[in-house]
C-alpha positions in Angstrom: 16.7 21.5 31.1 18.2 19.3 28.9 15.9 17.7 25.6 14.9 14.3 25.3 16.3 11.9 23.5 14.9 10.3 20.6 15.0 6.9 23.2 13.2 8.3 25.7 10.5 9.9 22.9 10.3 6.7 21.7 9.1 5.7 24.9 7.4 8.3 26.1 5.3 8.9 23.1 4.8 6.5 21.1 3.4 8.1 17.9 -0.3 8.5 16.6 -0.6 4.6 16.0 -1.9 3.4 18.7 -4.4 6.2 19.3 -6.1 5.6 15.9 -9.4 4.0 16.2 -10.0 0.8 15.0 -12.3 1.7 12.3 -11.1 4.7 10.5 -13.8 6.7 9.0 -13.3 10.5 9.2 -15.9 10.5 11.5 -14.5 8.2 14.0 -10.6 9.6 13.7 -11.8 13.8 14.0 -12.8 12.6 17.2 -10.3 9.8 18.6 -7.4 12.8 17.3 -8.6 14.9 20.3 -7.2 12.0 22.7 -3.3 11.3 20.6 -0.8 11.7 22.8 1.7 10.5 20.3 4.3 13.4 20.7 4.7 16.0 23.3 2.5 18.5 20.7 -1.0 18.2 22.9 0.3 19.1 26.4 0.6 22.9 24.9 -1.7 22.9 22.2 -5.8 24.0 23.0 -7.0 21.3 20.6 -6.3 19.1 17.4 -6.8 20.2 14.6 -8.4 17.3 11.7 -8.9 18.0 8.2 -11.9 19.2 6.8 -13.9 18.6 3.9 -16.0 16.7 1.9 -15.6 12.8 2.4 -14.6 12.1 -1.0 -12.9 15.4 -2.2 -11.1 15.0 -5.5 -8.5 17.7 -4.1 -6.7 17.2 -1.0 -4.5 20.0 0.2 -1.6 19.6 2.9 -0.1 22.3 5.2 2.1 22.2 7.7 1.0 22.8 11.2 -2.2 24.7 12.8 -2.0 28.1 13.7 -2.6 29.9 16.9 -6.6 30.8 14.9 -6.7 27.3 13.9 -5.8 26.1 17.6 -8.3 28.0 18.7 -11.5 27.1 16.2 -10.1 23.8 16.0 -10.7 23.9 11.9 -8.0 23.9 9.8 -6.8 27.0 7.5 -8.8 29.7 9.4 -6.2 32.1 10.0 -4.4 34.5 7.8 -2.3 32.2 6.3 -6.2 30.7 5.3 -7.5 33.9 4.2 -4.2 33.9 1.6 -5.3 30.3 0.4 -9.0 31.5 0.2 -8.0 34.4 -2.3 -5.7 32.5 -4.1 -8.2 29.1 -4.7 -11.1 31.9 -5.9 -8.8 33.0 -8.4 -7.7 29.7 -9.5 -11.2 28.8 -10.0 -11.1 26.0 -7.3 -14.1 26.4 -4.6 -12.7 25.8 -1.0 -15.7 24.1 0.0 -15.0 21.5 -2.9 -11.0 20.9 -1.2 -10.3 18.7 1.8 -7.7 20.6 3.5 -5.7 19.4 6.2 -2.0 19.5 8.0 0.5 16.5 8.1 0.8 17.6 12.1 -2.6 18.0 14.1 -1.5 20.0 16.9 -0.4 23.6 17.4 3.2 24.3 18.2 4.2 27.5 19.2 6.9 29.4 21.4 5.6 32.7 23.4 6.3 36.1 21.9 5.4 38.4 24.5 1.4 38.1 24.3 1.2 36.1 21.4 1.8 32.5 20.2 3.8 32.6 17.3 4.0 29.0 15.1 7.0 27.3 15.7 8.2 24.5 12.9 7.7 20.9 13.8 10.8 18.6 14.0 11.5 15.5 11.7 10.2 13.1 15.0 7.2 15.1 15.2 6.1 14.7 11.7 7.2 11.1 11.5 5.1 10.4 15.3 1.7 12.1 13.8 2.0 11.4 9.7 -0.7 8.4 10.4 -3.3 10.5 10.7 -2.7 12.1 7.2 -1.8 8.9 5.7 -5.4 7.6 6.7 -7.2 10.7 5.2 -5.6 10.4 2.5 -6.7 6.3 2.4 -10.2 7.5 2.9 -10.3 10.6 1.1 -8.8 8.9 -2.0 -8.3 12.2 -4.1 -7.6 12.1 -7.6 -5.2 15.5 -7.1 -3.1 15.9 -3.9 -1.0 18.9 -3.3 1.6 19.5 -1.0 2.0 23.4 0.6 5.6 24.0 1.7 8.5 21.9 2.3 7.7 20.5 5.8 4.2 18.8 3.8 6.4 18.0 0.7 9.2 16.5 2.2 7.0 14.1 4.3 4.9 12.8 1.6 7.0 12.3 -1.2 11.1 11.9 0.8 13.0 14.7 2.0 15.2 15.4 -1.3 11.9 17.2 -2.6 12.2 21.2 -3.0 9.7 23.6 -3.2 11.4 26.4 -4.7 12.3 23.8 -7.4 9.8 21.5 -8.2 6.6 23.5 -7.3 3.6 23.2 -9.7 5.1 20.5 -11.0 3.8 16.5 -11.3 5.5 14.1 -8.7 5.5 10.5 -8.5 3.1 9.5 -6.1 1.6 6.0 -5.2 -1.6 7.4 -3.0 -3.1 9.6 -5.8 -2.9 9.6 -9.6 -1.7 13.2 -9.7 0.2 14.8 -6.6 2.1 18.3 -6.8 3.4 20.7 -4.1 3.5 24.6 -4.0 4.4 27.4 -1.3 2.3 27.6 2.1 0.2 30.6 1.8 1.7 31.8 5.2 5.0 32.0 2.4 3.2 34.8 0.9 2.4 36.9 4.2 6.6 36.0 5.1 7.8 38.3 2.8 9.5 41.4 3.8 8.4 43.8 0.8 5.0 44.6 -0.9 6.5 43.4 -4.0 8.1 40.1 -2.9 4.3 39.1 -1.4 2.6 40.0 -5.1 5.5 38.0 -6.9 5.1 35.2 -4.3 1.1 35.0 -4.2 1.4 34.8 -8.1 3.5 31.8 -7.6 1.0 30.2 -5.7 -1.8 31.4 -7.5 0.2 30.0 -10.8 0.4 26.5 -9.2 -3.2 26.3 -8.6 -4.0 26.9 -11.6 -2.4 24.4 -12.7 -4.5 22.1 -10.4 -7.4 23.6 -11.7 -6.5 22.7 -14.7 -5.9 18.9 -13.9 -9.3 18.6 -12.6 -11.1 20.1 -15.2 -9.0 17.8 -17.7 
């Protein structure tokens, strides 16, 4: 079966916009996200998943995509991928419970291995149809720090010539929060084929944190 075109996307779904609710407190968008049929995303996916946190969090953290746990729970960051993240905020000194954490796209895509659902990256469209949903946490949220986890995250909120590997734990220009960074998506850390390569990559994440830790203590 051939794919659609991005015409007939365009038509067919017409991005997150017009399923927004008219007055966008967190409140009234967690539950007006369950009914966004702004890309093809929901026909496969259990749930969206919102962000979650404290109203007025001074640190907002961006992911990618839900997983198949997060699907499921319909809370963001639950999985192991979360579990990674959990660890390595504890040992930066940063409480989850203080962090909004969210993903730039709110439903789970996936492609069938065997049994299981494993993630599946979202496309450029996808992103672009279901980024105003993050951009109107982040207006409500207002964070003073906002970071960034992996490259799908990065490249949508601060233009697609931003690199990870490069510029991680590193301050970016950014007109939505006075102090914006990105690092490695925890589920980077659980990617990696050796023991070794994991320790070296969670210390890079952990490193980056710290930084952000740092930030908003100063």
């Amino acid at each position: 079966m051939p794919r659609p075109t991005a015409e007939e996307l365009a038509t067919d779904y017409p991005g997150a916009e017009r399923f927004m609710p008219a007055r966008r407190t967190l409140a009234a968008m967690r539950e007006a996200v369950q009914g966004c049929r702004g890309c093809p995303l929901y026909r496969d996916a259990t749930q969206a998943v919102f962000g979650e946190g404290p109203p007025q969090a001074r640190l907002m953290l961006v992911g990618e995509v839900p997983g198949d746990e997060e699907d499921l729970q319909g809370r963001p960051f639950v999985g192991p991928a979360g579990k990674v993240l959990d660890q390595a905020l504890a040992e930066a000194g940063i409480a989850r419970e203080d962090a909004y954490l969210t993903n730039v796209v709110k439903h789970f895509k996936w492609e069938p291995s065997g049994k299981r659902r494993l993630h599946k990256k979202p496309n450029r469209w996808e992103v672009s149809a279901c980024v105003p949903w993050l951009d109107a946490e982040i207006a409500r949220v207002a964070p003073e720090v906002l970071v960034a986890m992996g490259a799908t995250a990065a490249q949508a909120l601060f233009g697609p010539e931003h690199r990870v590997s490069v510029q991680h734990g590193e301050p970016v220009p950014f007109d939505r929060a006075p102090y914006a960074t990105s690092t490695l998506h925890p589920s980077a850390v659980l990617r990696r084929p050796t023991e070794e390569d994991r320790v070296a990559e969670y210390q890079r994440l952990v490193e980056d944190l710290r930084k952000v830790a740092a930030v908003l203590a100063g």
